[in-house]
C-alpha positions as CSV (number, residue, x, y, z in Angstrom):
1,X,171.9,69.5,114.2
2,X,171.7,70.6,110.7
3,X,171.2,74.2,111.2
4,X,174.3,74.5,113.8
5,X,176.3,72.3,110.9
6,X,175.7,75.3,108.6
7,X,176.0,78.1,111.4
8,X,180.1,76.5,112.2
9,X,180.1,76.0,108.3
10,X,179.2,79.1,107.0
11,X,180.0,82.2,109.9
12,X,184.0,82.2,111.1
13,X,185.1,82.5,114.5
14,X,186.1,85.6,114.0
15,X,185.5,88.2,111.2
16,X,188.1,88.0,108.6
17,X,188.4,87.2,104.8
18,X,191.0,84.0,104.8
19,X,190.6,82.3,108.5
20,X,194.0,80.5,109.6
21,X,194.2,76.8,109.2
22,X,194.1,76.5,112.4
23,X,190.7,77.7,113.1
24,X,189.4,75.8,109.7
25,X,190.4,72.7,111.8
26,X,188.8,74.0,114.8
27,X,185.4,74.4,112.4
28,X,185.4,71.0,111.3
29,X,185.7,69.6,115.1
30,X,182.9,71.7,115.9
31,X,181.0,70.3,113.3
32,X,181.9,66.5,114.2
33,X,181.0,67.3,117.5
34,X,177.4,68.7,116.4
35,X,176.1,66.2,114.6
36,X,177.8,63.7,117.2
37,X,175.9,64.9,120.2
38,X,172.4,65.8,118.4
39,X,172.5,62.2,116.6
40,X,173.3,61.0,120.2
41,X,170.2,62.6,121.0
42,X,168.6,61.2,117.8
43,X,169.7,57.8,118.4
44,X,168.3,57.7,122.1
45,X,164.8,59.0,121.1
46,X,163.6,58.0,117.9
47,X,161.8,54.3,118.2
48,X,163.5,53.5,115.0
49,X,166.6,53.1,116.9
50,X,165.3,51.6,119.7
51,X,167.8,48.9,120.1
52,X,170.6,51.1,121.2
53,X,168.8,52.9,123.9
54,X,171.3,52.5,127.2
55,X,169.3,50.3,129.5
56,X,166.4,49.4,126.6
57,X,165.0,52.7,128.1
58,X,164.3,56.5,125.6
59,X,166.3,58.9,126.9
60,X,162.6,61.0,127.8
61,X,162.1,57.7,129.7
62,X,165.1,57.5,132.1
63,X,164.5,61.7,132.8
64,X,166.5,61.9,136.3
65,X,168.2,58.9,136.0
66,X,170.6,59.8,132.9
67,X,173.7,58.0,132.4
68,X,177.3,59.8,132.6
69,X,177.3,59.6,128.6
70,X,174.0,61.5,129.0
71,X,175.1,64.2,130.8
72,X,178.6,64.4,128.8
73,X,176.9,65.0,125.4
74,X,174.3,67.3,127.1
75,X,177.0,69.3,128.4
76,X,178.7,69.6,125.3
77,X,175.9,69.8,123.2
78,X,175.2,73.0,125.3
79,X,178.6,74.5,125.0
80,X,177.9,74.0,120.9
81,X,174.7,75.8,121.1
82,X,176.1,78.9,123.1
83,X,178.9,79.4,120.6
84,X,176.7,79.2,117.7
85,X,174.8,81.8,118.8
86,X,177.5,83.7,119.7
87,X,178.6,83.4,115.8
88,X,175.0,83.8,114.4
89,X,173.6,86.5,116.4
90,X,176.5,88.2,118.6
91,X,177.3,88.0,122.5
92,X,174.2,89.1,123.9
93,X,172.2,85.9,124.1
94,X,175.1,83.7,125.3
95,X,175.9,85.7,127.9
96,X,172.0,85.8,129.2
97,X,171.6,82.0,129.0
98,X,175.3,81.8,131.2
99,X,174.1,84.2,133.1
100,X,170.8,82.0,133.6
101,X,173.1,78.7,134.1
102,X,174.8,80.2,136.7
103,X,171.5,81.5,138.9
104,X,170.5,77.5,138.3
105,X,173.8,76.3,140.2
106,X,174.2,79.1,142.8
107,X,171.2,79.7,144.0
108,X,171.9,79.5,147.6
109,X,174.9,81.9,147.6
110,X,172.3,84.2,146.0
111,X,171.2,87.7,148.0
112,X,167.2,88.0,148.7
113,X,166.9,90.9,145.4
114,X,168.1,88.1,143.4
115,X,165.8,85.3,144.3
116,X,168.2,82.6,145.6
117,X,166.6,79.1,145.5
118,X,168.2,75.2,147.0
119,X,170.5,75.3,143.7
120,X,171.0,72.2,141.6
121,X,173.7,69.8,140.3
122,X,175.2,70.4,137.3
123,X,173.7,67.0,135.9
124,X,170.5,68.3,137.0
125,X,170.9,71.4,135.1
126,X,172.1,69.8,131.7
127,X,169.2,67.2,131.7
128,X,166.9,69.8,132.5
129,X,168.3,72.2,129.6
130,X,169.0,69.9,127.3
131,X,168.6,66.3,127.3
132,X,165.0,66.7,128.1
133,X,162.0,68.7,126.0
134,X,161.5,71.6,128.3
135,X,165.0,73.1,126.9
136,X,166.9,73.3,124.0
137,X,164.5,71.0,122.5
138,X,161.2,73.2,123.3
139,X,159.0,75.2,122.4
140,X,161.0,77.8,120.8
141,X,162.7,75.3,118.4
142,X,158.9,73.8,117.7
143,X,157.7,77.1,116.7
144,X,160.9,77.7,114.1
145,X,160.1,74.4,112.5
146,X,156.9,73.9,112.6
147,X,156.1,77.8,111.6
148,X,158.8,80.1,110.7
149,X,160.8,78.4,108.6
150,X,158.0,77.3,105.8
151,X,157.2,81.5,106.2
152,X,160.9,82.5,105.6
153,X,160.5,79.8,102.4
154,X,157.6,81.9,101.3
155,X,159.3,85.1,101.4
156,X,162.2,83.9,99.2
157,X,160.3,82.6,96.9
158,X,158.2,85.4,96.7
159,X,161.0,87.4,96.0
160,X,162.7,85.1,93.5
161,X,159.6,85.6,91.0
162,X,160.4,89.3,91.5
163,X,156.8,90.5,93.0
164,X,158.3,91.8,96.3
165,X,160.5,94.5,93.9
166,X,156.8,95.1,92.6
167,X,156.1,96.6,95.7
168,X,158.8,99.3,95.6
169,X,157.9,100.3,91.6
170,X,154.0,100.2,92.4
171,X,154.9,102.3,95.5
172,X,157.1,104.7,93.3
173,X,154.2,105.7,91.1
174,X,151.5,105.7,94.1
175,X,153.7,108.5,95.5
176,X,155.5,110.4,92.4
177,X,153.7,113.2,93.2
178,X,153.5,113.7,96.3
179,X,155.4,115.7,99.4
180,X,158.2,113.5,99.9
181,X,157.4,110.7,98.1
182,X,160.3,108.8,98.2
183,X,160.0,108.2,102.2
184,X,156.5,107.3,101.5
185,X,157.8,104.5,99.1
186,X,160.2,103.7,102.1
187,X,156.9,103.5,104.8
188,X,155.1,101.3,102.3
189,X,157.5,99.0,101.0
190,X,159.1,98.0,104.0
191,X,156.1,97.6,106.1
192,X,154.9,95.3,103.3
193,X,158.2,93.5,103.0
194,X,158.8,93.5,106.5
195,X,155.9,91.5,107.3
196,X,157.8,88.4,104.7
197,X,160.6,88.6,106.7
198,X,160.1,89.7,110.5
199,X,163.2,90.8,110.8
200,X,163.3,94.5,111.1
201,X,167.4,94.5,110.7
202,X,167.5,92.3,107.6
203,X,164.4,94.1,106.1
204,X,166.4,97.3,106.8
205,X,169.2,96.0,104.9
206,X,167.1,94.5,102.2
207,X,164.8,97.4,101.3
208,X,167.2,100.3,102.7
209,X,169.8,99.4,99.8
210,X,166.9,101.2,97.2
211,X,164.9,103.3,99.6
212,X,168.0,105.4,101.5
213,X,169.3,106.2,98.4
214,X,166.2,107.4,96.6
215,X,165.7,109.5,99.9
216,X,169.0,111.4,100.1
217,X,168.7,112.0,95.9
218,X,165.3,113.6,96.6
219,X,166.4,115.9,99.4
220,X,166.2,114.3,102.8
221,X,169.0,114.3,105.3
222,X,171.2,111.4,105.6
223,X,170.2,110.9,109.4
224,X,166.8,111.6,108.4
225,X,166.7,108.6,105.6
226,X,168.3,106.1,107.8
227,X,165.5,106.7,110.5
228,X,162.9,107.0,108.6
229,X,164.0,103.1,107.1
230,X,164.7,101.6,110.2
231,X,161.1,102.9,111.8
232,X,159.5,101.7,108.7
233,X,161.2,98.2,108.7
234,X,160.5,97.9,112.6
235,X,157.4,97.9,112.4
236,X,157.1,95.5,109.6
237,X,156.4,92.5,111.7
238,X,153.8,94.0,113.4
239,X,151.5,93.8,109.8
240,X,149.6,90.6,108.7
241,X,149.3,87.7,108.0
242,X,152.8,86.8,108.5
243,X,154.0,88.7,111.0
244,X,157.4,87.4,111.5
245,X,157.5,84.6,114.1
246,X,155.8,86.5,117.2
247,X,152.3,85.2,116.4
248,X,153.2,81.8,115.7
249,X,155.2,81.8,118.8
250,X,151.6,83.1,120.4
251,X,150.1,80.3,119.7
252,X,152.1,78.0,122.0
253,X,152.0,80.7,124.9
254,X,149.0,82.8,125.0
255,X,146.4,81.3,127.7
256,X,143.5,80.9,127.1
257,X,144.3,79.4,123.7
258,X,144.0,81.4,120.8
259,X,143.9,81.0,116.5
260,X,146.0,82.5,113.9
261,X,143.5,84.3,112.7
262,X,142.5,85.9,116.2
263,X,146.3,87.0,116.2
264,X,146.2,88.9,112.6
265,X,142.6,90.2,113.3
266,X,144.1,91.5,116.5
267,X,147.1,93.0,115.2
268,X,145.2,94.6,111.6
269,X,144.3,98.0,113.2
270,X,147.3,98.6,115.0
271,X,149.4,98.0,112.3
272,X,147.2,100.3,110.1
273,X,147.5,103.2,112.9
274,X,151.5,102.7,112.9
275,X,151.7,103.1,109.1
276,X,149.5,105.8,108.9
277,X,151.1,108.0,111.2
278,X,154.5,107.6,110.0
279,X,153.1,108.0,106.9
280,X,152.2,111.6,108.1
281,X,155.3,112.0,110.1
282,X,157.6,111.5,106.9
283,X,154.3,114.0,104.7
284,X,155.5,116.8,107.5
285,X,158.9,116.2,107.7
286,X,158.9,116.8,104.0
287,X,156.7,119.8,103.9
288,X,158.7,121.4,106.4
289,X,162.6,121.1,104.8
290,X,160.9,122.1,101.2
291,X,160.9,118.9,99.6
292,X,158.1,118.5,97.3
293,X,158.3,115.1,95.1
294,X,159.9,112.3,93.4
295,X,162.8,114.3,91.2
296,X,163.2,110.8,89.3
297,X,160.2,110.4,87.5
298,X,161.8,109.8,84.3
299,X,163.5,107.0,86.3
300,X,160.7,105.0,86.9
301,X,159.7,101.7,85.5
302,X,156.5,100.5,85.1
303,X,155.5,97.9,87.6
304,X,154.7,94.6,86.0
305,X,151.4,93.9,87.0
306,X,151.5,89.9,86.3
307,X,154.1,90.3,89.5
308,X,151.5,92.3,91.4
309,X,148.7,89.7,91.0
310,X,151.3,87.0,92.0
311,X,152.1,88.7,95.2
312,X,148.6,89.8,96.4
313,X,147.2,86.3,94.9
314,X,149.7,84.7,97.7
315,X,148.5,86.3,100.3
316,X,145.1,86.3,99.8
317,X,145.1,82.6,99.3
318,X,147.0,82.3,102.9
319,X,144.2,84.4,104.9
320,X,141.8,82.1,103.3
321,X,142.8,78.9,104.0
322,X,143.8,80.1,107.4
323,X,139.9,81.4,107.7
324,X,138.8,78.2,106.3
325,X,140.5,76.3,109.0
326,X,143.4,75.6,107.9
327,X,146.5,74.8,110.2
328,X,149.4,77.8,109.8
329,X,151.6,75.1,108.9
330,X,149.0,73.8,105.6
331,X,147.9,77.1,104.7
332,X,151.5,78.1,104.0
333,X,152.5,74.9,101.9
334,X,149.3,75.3,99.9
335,X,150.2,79.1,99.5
336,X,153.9,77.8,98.3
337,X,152.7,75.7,95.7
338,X,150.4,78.6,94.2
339,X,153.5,80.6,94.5
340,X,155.0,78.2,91.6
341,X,152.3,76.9,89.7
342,X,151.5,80.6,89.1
343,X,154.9,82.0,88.8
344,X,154.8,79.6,86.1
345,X,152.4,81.4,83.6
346,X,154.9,84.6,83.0
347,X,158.1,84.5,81.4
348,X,158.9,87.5,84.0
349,X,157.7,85.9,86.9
350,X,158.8,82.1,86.1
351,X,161.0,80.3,88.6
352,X,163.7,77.9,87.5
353,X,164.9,74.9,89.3
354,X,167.9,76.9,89.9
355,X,165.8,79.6,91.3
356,X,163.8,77.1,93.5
357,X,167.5,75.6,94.7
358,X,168.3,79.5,95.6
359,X,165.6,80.4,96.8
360,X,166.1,77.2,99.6
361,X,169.6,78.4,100.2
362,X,168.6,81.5,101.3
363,X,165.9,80.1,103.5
364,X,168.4,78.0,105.1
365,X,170.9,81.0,105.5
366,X,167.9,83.2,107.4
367,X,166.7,80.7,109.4
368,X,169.9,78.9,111.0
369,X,170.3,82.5,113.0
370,X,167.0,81.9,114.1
371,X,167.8,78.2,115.0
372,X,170.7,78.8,117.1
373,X,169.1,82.0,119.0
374,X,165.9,79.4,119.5
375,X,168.1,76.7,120.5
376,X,169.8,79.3,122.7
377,X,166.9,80.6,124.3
378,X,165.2,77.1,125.3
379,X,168.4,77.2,128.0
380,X,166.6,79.8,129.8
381,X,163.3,78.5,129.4
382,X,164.9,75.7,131.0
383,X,166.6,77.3,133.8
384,X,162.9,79.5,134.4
385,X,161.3,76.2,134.3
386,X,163.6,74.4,136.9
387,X,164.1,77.3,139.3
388,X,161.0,78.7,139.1
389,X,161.9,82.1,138.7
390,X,159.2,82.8,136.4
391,X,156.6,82.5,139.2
392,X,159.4,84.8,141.5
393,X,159.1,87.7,139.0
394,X,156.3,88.8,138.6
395,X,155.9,88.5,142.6
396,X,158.6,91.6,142.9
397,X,156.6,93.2,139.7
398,X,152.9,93.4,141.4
399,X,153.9,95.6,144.5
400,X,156.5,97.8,142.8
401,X,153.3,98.7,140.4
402,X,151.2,99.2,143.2
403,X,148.1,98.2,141.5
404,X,148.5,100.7,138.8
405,X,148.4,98.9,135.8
406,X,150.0,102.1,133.7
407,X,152.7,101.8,136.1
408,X,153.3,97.6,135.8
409,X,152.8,98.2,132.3
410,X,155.5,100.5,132.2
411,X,157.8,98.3,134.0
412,X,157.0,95.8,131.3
413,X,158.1,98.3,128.5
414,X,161.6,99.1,130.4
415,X,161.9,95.7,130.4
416,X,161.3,94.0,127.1
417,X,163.4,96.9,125.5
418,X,166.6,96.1,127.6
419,X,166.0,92.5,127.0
420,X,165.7,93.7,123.4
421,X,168.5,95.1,123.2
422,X,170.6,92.5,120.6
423,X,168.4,90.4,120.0
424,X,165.7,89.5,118.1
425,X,162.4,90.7,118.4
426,X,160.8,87.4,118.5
427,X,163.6,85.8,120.8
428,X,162.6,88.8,123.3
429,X,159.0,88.3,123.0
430,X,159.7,84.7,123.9
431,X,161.5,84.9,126.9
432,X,159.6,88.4,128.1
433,X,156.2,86.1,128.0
434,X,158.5,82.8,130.1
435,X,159.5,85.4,132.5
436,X,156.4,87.4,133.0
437,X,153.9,85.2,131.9
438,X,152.0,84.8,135.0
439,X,152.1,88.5,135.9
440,X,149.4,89.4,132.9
441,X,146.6,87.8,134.4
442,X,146.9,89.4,137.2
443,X,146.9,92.8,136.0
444,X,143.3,92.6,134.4
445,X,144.2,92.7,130.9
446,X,142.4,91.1,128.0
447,X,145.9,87.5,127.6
448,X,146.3,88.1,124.0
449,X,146.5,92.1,124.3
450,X,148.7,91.6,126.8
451,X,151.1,89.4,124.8
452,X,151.1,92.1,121.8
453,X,151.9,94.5,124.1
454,X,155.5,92.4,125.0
455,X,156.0,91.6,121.1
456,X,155.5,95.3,119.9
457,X,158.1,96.8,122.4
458,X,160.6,93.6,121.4
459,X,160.0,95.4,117.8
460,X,160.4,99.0,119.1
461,X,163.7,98.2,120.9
462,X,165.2,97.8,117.4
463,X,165.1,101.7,117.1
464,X,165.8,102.7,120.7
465,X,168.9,103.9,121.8
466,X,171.5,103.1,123.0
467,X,171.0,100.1,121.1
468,X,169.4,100.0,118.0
469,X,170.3,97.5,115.4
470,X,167.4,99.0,112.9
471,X,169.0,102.2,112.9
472,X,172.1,101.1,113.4
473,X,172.0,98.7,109.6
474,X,170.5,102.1,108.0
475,X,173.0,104.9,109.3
476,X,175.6,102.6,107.3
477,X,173.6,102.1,104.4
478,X,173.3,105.9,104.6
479,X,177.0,106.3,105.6
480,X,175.2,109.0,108.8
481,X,176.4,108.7,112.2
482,X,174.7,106.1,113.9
483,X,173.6,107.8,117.1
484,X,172.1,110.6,115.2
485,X,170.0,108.0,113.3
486,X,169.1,106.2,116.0
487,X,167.4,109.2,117.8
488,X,165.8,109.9,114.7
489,X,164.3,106.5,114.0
490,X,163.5,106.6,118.0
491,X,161.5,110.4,117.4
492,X,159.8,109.3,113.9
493,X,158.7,105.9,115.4
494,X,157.3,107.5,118.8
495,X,153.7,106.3,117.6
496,X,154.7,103.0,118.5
497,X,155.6,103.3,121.5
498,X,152.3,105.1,122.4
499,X,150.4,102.5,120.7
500,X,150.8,99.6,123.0
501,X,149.5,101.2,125.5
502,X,146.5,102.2,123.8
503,X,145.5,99.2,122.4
504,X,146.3,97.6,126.1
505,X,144.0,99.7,127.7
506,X,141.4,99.6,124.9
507,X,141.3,96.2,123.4
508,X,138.3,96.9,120.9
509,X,140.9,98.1,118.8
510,X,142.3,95.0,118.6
511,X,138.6,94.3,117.9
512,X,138.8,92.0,121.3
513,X,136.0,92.6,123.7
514,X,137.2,93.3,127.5
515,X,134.7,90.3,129.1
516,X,135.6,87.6,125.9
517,X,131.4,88.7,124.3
518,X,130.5,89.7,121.5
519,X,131.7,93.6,119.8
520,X,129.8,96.2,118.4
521,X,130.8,98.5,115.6
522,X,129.8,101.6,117.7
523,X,132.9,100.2,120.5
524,X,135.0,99.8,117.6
525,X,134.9,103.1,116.1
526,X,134.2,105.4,119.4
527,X,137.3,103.8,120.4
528,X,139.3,104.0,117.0
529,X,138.0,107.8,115.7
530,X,140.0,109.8,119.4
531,X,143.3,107.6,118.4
532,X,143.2,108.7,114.6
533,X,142.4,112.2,116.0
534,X,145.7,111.8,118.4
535,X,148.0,110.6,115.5
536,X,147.6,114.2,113.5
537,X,149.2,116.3,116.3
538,X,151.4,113.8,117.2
539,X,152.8,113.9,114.4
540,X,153.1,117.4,114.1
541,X,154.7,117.5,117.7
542,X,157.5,114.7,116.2
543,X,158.0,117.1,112.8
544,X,157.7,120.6,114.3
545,X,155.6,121.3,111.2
546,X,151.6,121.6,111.0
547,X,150.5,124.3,108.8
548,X,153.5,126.6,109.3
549,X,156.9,125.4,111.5
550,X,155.7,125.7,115.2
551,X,158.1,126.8,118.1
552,X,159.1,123.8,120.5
553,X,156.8,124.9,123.5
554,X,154.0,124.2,121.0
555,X,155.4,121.0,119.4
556,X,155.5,119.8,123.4
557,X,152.1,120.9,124.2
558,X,150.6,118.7,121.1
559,X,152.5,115.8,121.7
560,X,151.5,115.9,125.2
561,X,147.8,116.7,124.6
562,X,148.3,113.4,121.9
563,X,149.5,111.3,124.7
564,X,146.7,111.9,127.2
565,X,144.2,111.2,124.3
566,X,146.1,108.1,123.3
567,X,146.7,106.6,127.0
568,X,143.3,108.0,128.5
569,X,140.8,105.1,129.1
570,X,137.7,105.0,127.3
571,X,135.6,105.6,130.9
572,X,133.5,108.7,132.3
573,X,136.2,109.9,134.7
574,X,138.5,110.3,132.3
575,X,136.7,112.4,130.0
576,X,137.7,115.8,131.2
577,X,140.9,114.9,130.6
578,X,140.1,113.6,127.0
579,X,138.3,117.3,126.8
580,X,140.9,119.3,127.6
581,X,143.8,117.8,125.7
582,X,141.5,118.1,122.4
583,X,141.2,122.1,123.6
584,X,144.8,122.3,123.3
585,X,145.5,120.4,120.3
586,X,142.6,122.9,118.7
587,X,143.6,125.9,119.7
588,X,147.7,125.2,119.0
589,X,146.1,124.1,115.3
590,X,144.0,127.5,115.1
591,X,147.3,129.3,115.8
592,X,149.4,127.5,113.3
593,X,146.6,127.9,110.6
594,X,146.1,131.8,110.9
595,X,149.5,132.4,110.3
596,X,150.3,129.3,107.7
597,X,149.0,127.7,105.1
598,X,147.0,124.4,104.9
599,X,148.8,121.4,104.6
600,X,149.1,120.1,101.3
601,X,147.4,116.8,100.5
C-alpha cells in the first residue's frame, strides 16, 4: 500500500513539468483508492482486526467463498497495481500480466499452440490473483521485503558516507597508467557498484555520469564509451554478495533448497571470468585506436582511505555473518549498523541524521519500482498457478529440443531475453523460473546452475538489441546514437552470453559437483584453465586487435575456435574438438605476432 501511495505520489501520468489540475485530482483518487483496497485487505487478515472480518471468517479462511465486496476491491486493487507499474516501470509488464488475465478467462476459445484450458470466472481470477497469497501478495512481494529492500538501504548508505565514490578514485590510480585506463575505471567501478544496486540501468546512470565522460576526454568513441558502461553495469549484479535481488529471489525457487552462501560461491568465478575478459576487451580496444592512458593525471584526487576501509569493512562483515549462519535478512541489519557506528569515526565519512533521513528517501524511491513491478508480476504467478500453464510449457519445450540440451538451452536464452526486454532483470528471472520451472529437471542439469543460467541472460537482455535499456541510459549520457551503442555493448559484452552456457555445462565452475559430492581442486581448475585460455581470443575476435589489427576472416576464426572451447563439454569425445579449436587459435596468434608486436601489459 505504501509503496503504490508513493509510486501515484511521486511519478505523473504522463511526463510533463506542471500536470493539469485535473490529473492532480485524478492522483489523489488513486491514492484514496490504494490505501482503501490494501487496508481492506489489511483489515480482513490481520487477527488484530479480527472483529470486522465478514462472516467472523480471515479472508485466507473463506478462499472460494469471497464476498462481492471481496471481489470488488480485488478487482480494483488489480487495476491500481497494473497502472502503477505502468508509471514506475513502463508498458511492458502491464501489458504481459493483461495479456496473462485474458489466457485465465478465455481459455476455451483458445487454439491448441496456445494451450486453451476450461477458463474461469472472473471472481475466480481476482481471488486467485489477488485476494489470496499465491498472487499479488506472493512470493515476489516476500522477497522485496524481506531481502531487497534492507540491500537497496545498504547501498545508499554506503554511498552517503562517500566509500562507493572511493571506488572510482581508487580505480583511477589502479589504472593511470595503463592502455585505456579510463574504461578500465569504468569495468571496475561499475561491476563493484552494480552489485549495491542490481540494477544494471540505474547503475548505468549512476556511475556513467563520471565514467563516459572520462572515456570520451581520454580518446574513446562516443558509441564506444556508452557500450563499454552499459556492459560493465550489466553485469554488476552478477558479482557478490549482493547481487541485486536474483539470488534472494533463488532462495524461495530453487529445488532442492539452497543457502545464500551456495548462491555467491556459485556465482564468484563467473563473475570473475566476465570482468576479466571485458577487462581485456576494453585493454584491446584501446591498443588498437592508439589510446595509451589516463591524460588527467593531474586531475586525480587521492582516494580517502578511511572510506576504503568503510566500504570493504561492510562487506566483509556481510559474507561473515552470512558464513556464520546468519539469515540474509540479519546479516544485512548487522552490516547496516557497522555502516554507521563506523561511518562515525571520520569527519569525512560521518553520516548526519539528515543523511540517514536521505539516505531512507532514496531507498524508498528505488524500491517502490521494484514494488509495483513485484506486485505486478505476482498476477502472472497467479494466472500460471491457476491455469497451469507452467506445467504446459515446458511440455511444448522438451520435444522441440529434441533431447539436446544445447538446443533446449538455447530456447531458454531466446526466451528470457524477449521476456527481458523492459523489464527488470530480476522481474524476468522470476517469471522465466514460474514458467519454466519444471522443465530444468528434466534436462539433467545441476537446479541452481540451471537458475543462473535464466538470471544471467535476464542481465544480458539489458545490452541486446532491439531493446537495450543499458545501452540505451549510456548512448544519452554519451549523447551517441542509441542503436550504435547498443551493438556495441551487445559485441563488448559477448563473453556473457557465452558464459552461461559454459558454466551450465560445467558446473565445477560454479564449484558445484554434477552428482551433489564432494569437489576436487584438480575438477576445478582442469575445468577453469581451457575457459581462461578461450577468453584471450575472444577477446581479440570482439576488438579485431591481438598483437597487430587482424583482418575479419581471422577475428571470425578466433571467436569461433573460443566458442567451441567455451561450449565443448569437459568429456573424451569432445576432445578433438577442444584440440583443434586451440590449433587455430595458435596458429592465428603465431601469425599476428610475427608481423606485430606483443601486447603491452
Amino acid at each position: 500500500m505504501l509503496g503504490l501511495v508513493l509510486v501515484f505520489r511521486g511519478i505523473p501520468i504522463r511526463k510533463s513539468n506542471a500536470p493539469a489540475v485535473g490529473l492532480r485530482l485524478l492522483d489523489v483518487t488513486l491514492i484514496a483508492l490504494t490505501i482503501a483496497c490494501f487496508g481492506y485487505i489489511l483489515l480482513q487478515t490481520e487477527p488484530l482486526f479480527q472483529r470486522f472480518w465478514s462472516g467472523g471468517q480471515s479472508l485466507g479462511n473463506r478462499a472460494g467463498l469471497e464476498t462481492g465486496l471481496d471481489h470488488l476491491v480485488g478487482l480494483v486493487g488489480l487495476l491500481l497495481v497494473l497502472e502503477a507499474t505502468r508509471r514506475a516501470i513502463g508498458l511492458t509488464l502491464p501489458l504481459l500480466a493483461l495479456a496473462f488475465l485474458a489466457y485465465a478467462a478465455f481459455g476455451p476459445s483458445l487454439p491448441d499452440w496456445l494451450f486453451p484450458h476450461r477458463g474461469y470466472s472472473w471472481e475466480r481470477i481476482v481471488g486467485q490473483t489477488f485476494l489470496q497469497s499465491q498472487g499479488v501478495f506472493g512470493i515476489a512481494l516476500k522477497v522485496m521485503f524481506t531481502y531487497v529492500f534492507l540491500f537497496v538501504l545498504f547501498g545508499t548508505l554506503l554511498e552517503k558516507t562517500g566509500a562507493t565514490g572511493f571506488i572510482i578514485d581508487f580505480a583511477r590510480h589502479l589504472f593511470r597508467k595503463s592502455p585505456g585506463g579510463a574504461a578500465k575505471v569504468a569495468v571496475v567501478s561499475s561491476g563493484m557498484m552494480g552489485s549495491l544496486s542490481g540494477s544494471a540501468v540505474a547503475n548505468t546512470a549512476t556511475t556513467g555520469t563520471f565514467t563516459i565522460p572520462m572515456m570520451r576526454s581520454s580518446g574513446f568513441s562516443a558509441s564506444v564509451a556508452a557500450g563499454v558502461e552499459a556492459a560493465a553495469s550489466s553485469g554488476g549484479a552478477l558479482v557478490p554478495p549482493i547481487m541485486g535481488a536474483g539470488a534472494y529471489m533463488m532462495l524461495e525457487i530453487v529445488e532442492p533448497a539452497v543457502t545464500y552462501v551456495q548462491i555467491i560461491k556459485a556465482a564468484l568465478i563467473p563473475a570473475i571470468l566476465y570482468y576479466t575478459a571485458l577487462l581485456l576487451i576494453v585493454h584491446l580496444q584501446a591498443k588498437r585506436t592508439g589510446i595509451t592512458e589516463d591524460t588527467q593525471e593531474g586531475e586525480l584526487e587521492k582516494p580517502h582511505m578511511f572510506q576504503g576501509v568503510l566500504f570493504f569493512s561492510a562487506f566483509f562483515a556481510l559474507i561473515v555473518l552470512l558464513l556464520l549462519g546468519y539469515t540474509p535478512f540479519r546479516a544485512v541489519s548487522v552490516s547496516l549498523v557497522l555502516i554507521v557506528l563506523l561511518a562515525a569515526c571520520s569527519q569525512t565519512t560521518r553520516i548526519t541524521w539528515k543523511g540517514v533521513i536521505a539516505a531512507m528517501q532514496g531507498a524508498a524511491r528505488a524500491g517502490v519500482s521494484l514494488i509495483a513491478a513485484a506486485s505486478c508480476v505476482g498476477i502472472i504467478i497467479g494466472v500460471v498457478t491457476l491455469t497451469g500453464i507452467g506445467g504446459k510449457l515446458p511440455g511444448a519445450i522438451l520435444p522441440l529440443a529434441q533431447d539436446s540440451v544445447i538446443l533446449a538451452l538455447l530456447l531458454l536464452m531466446v526466451s528470457t531475453i524477449i521476456l527481458g526486454m523492459g523489464l527488470p532483470s530480476a522481474v524476468c528471472y522470476l517469471l522465466m523460473a514460474t514458467l519454466v520451472g519444471p522443465i530444468l529437471g528434466d534436462l539433467g542439469l545441476v537446479p541452481l546452475a540451471a537458475h543462473l543460467f535464466i538470471f544471467y541472460f535476464g542481465m544480458m537482455s539489458m545490452v541486446t538489441p532491439p531493446v537495450a535499456l543499458a545501452a540505451y541510459t549510456a548512448a544519452a549520457i554519451a549523447d551517441a546514437g542509441i542503436m550504435k551503442s547498443a551493438f556495441a555493448a551487445f559485441r563488448f559484452a559477448l563473453v556473457g552470453f557465452a558464459l552461461p552456457f559454459t558454466f551450465v555445462l560445467r558446473p565445477e565452475l560454479l564449484l558445484l559437483s554434477r552428482d551433489g559430492g564432494p569437489l576436487s581442486a584438480w575438477a576445478i581448475i582442469s575445468n577453469l584453465v581451457p575457459v581462461l585460455f578461450a577468453i584471450v581470443p575472444l577477446a581479440a575476435g570482439v576488438t579485431g586487435f591481438l598483437f597487430k589489427p587482424i583482418p575479419i576472416w581471422q577475428r571470425g576464426l578466433l571467436v569461433s575456435a573460443a566458442l567451441v572451447i567455451l561450449l565443448a563439454q569437459a568429456d573424451a569425445e569432445q576432445v578433438w574438438l577442444q584440440a583443434v579449436a586451440f590449433t587455430v587459435i595458435v596458429l592465428v596468434g603465431l601469425s599476428s605476432w610475427r608481423a606485430g608486436e606483443p601486447i603491452a601489459t
